[in-house]
N, C-alpha and C positions, 0 to 999 in steps of 0.2 A: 349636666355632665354625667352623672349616673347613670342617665337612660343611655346616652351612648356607647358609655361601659361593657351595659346590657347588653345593650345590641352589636356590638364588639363581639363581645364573648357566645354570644349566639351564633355570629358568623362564624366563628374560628369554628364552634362545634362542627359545626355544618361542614366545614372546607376541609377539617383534620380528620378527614375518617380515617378506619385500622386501615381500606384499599391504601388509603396514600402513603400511609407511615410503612407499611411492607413493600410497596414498589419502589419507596426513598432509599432502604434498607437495601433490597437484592441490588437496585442501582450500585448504594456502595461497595455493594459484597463483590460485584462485577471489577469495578474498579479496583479493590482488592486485589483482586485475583490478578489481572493486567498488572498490576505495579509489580508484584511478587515474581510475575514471571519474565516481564522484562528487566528485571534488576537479575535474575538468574542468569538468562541470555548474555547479559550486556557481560557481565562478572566473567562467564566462558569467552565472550570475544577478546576482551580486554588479554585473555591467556595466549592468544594468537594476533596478537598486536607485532607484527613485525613485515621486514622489508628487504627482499632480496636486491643484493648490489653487485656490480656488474663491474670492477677495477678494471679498465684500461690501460692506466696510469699507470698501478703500480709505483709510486713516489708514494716521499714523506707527505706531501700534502693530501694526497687521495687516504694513506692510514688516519693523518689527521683529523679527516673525513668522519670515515667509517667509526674513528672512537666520538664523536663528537655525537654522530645521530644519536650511539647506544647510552648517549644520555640525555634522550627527550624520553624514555621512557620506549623506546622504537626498539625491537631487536632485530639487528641486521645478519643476513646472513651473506657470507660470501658464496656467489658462483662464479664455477669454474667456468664456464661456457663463455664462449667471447659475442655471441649475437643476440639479442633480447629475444629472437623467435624462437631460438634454440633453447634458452633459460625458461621458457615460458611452456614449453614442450615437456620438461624435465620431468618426469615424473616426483620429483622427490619436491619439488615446486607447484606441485596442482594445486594445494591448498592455499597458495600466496595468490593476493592479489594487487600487490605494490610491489616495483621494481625502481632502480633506480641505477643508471648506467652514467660511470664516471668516466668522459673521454679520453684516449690517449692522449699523451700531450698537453694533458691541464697545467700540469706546474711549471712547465716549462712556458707555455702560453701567458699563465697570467703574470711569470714574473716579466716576461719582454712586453706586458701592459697591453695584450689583448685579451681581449674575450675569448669564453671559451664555454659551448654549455651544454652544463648539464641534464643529461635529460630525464624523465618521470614518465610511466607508464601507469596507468589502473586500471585493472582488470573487471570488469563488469561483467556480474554470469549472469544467467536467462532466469531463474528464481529469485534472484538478490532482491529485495526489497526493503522497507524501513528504516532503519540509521545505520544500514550496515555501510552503504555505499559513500554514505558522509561521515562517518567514521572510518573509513580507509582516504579519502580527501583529505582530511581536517590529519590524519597521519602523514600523509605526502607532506601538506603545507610545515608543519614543523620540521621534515625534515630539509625541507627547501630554508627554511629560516635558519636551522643550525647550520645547512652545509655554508651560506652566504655569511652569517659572521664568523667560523672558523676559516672559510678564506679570506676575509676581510685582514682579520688578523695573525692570519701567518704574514698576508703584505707588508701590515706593519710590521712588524716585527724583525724583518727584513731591511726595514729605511731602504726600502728603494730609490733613486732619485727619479726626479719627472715623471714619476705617477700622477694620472687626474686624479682630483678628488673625488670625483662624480663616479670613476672606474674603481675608487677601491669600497663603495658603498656597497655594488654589486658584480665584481668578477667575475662571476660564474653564473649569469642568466638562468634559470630553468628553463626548460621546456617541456610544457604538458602532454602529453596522448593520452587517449582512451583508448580500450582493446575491447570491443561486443561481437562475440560470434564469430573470431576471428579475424576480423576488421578491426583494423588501425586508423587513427585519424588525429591528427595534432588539433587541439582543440582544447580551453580551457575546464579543468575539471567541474571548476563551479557552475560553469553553465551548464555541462552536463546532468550533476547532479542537480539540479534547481529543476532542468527539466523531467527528472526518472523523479524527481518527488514530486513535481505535480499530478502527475499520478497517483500517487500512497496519497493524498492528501485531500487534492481538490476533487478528483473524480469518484472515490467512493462515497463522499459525501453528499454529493447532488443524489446519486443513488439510493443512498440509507434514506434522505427525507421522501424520493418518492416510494418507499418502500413502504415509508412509516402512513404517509397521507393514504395510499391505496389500500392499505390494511383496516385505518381507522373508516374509512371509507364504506368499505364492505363487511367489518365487523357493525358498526351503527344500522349498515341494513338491514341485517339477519336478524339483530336486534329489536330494533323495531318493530321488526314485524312481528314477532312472539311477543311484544309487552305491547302493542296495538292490535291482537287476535287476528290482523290480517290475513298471516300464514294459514291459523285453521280454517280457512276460508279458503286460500287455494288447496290444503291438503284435503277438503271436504268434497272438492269437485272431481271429476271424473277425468282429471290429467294425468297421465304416466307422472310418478313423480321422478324418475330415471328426466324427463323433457325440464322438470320446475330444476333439476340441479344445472341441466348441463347449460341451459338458457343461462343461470344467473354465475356459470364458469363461465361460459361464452363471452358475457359482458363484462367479468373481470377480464379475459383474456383482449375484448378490446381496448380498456382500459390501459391495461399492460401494453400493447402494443402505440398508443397511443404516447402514454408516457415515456416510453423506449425510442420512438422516433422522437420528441419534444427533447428529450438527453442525448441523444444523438445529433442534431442539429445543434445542440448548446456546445455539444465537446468538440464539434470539426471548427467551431468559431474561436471557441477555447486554442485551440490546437495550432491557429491561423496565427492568434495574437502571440501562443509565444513561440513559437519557434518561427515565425515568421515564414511560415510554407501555409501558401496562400489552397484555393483548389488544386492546384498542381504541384505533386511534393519538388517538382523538379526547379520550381523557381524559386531561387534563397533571395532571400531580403532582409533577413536580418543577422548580426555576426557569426552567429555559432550553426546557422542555418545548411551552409553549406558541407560542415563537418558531421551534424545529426542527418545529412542525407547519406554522406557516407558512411557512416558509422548503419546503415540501416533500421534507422527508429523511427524515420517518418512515416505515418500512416497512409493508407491509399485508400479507395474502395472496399475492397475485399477484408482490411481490419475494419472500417470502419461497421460492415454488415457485421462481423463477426461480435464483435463486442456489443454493437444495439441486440443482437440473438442473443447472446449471455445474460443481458438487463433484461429482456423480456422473459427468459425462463426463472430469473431469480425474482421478477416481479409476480408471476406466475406460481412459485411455490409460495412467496408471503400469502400471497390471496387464499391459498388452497388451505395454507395455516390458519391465514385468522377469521376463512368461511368456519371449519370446525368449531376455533373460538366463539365466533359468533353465536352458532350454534347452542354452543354450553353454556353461554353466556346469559343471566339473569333476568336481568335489563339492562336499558342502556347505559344503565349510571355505572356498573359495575364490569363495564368496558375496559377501564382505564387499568384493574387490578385484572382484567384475563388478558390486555396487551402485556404483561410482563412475560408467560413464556416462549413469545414472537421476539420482546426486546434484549433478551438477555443474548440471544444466540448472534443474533443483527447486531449487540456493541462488540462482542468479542472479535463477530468475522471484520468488523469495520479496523476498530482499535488494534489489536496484534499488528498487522501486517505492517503498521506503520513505523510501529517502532522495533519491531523485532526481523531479521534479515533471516526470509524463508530458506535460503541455501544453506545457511549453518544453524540453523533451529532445531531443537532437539527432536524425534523423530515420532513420538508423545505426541507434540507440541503440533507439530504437521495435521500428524492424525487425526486431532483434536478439530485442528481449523480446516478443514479439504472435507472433512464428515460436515458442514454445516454448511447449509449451498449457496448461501450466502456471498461466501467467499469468493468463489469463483468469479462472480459477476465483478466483483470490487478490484477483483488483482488482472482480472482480462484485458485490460487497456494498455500494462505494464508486460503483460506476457504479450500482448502480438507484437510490442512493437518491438522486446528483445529478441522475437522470433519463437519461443513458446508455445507453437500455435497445437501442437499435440495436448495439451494442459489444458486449452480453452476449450478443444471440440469432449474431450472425458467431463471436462466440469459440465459441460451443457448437457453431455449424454447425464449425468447425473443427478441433476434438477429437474431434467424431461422426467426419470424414475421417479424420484422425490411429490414432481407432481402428481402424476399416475398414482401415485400409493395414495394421497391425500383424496385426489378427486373420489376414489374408491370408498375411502372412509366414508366419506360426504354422501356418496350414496349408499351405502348400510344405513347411515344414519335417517337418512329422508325415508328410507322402507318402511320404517315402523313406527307404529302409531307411538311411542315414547319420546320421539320429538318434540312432542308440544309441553312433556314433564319434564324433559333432560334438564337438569343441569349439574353445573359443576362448582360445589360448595364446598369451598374451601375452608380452613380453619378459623380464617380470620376473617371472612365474610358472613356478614349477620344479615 
């Protein structure tokens, strides 16, 4: 049992070097930083937590209404406007994106024991991303839940006779619409949003791991080859070494382009299963199918090229980063502590978007994430199909630069004979 001990504790030595313990650490530090700044975000939205309402009514039960939402924590405001396109035009209304239009004729309707309903509008902008959009849902549904038992119980209250039972549970139906880009379409909120977060969620993720694997990839090769003297073997011959760079970009960039179609065929299949818009966005088959064609989110051709060209130039600048890394990089064991300043920039661009809602983000916070090119590639699926499509061809022109600058470095570096000594020794690398 002692030998085991032994040899326990020999492993651990082995396994716990300072590389690990520093990339455990900046890891947290990252997470850090994300927690502190969507609890900022969240804390600001929570200040604009409110719902323009639309009184048709006018009766004691539409006021009974209105005070009921302003205590789910909801602040409603009254418009004056009598048409929801014209309330939504308002200027003084740009920044809402919850409505809620109380019918004429409500109180009068539900006391003679008909239905009568209410309707809910949510305004989806072309930036909005994260929990901002299910944070404006999850605000509708409570206020559908107070407007239904303050009707419920004005009924009572009343002793009407020959009411159903079944009519005074829900009096007042809702009815949902979505508003993107100008388009209206009645169509359940939750589906909508289920679908605009599969976006923030499932597709930057496939992303980040081919980012991560093509990086490890080509940081192990550049490696290799300096702690196996292979390199001063091609630097020794009489090759342009301007041909040794652009060859082993060449083969990242088929790489990239390889893993950008393989993501691209995984997200038109993706795309099929949920919204049930098979090759042709025009044929709905499943329920919310027909209302995301009108709503204009389904994808065609031309987003679908657009977005594989966004994953190919953000696969393209990792590569450009971690041939550098590679580069600086020691040996191969010492890989794992120069992937950190690739990882750091690749959790924030992945992590933020998801939880923080880029149309009310603070302007820092943007700046922050749109500088990292990362981003771009992650939030492109979500802008074509809001229509965004000016945002996705800047983020591509931008990563095209990003790479351009890198490949340059890459060749300074390969110029001179200081290549074979570079490296980059950090504090805590022994």
């Amino acid at each position: 049992m002692n030998i085991f001990f032994v040899l326990l504790k020999k492993e651990l030595k082995e396994l716990l070097t300072a590389q690990l313990v520093i990339t455990i650490a900046v890891t947290l530090l990252v997470f850090h930083v994300i927690g502190k700044a969507v609890g900022s975000h969240n804390k600001s939205s929570a200040a604009r937590n409110g719902i323009v309402v639309l009184d048709l009514d006018r009766s004691d039960l539409s006021a009974r209404l209105i005070k009921a939402i302003a205590g789910t924590r909801t602040r409603p405001s009254a418009a004056p406007q009598r048409e929801i396109a014209a309330a939504m035009a308002a200027p003084e209304y740009a920044a809402e994106n919850s409505f809620m239009v109380i019918p004429a004729g409500l109180q009068a309707a539900v006391r003679a024991g008909r239905t009568s309903n209410i309707e809910y509008y949510s305004r989806f902008r072309r930036q909005a991303s994260g929990l901002g959009p299910a944070i404006a849902a999850s605000q509708i549904r409570r206020t559908q839940q107070a407007a239904a038992r303050e009707t419920a119980a004005y009924l009572m209250q009343l002793r009407l006779p020959g009411l159903d039972p079944d009519f005074l549970r829900d009096p007042a139906p809702p009815r949902e619409f979505a508003v993107i880009n100008g388009l209206t379409a009645e169509v359940s909120l939750s589906q909508v949003i289920g679908f605009i977060q599969s976006q923030s969620y499932f597709f930057p993720i496939a992303v980040f791991f081919i980012v991560i694997l093509s990086a490890q990839m080509i940081m192990t090769a550049v490696a290799s080859e300096k702690e196996n003297k292979t390199l001063e073997t091609l630097l020794s011959s009489p090759l342009d070494r301007r041909l040794l760079v652009m060859s082993k970009l060449a083969a990242a960039t088929l790489i990239a382009a390889a893993l950008s179609g393989a993501y691209l065929l995984g997200m038109r299949s993706f795309m099929a299963g949920v919204t049930g818009l098979g090759a042709d966005p025009a044929v709905a088959v499943a329920a919310a199918a027909p209302a995301l064609a009108a709503l204009g989110v389904a994808l065609g051709g031309p987003g679908y090229l657009l977005i594989g060209l966004s994953v190919m130039f953000c696969i393209l600048c990792a590569l450009s980063i971690a041939f550098i890394l590679g580069i600086l990089s020691e040996d191969v064991k010492s890989i794992q502590t120069m992937m950190t300043p690739l990882m750091m920039p690749l959790m924030l661009a992945y992590l933020l978007p998801i939880f923080i809602d880029m149309s009310t983000a603070h302007f820092g916070l943007k700046l922050l994430l749109y500088a990292i090119p990362f981003t771009h590639a992650f939030m492109a699926p979500q802008n074509v199909m809001m229509g965004n499509i000016a945002q996705v061809w800047w983020g591509i022109l931008y990563q095209a630069a990003v790479f351009a600058v890198c490949v340059t470095i890459s060749t300074r570096l390969f110029s001179g004979d200081a290549l074979l000594t570079l490296r980059l020794r950090l504090p805590w690398m022994k």
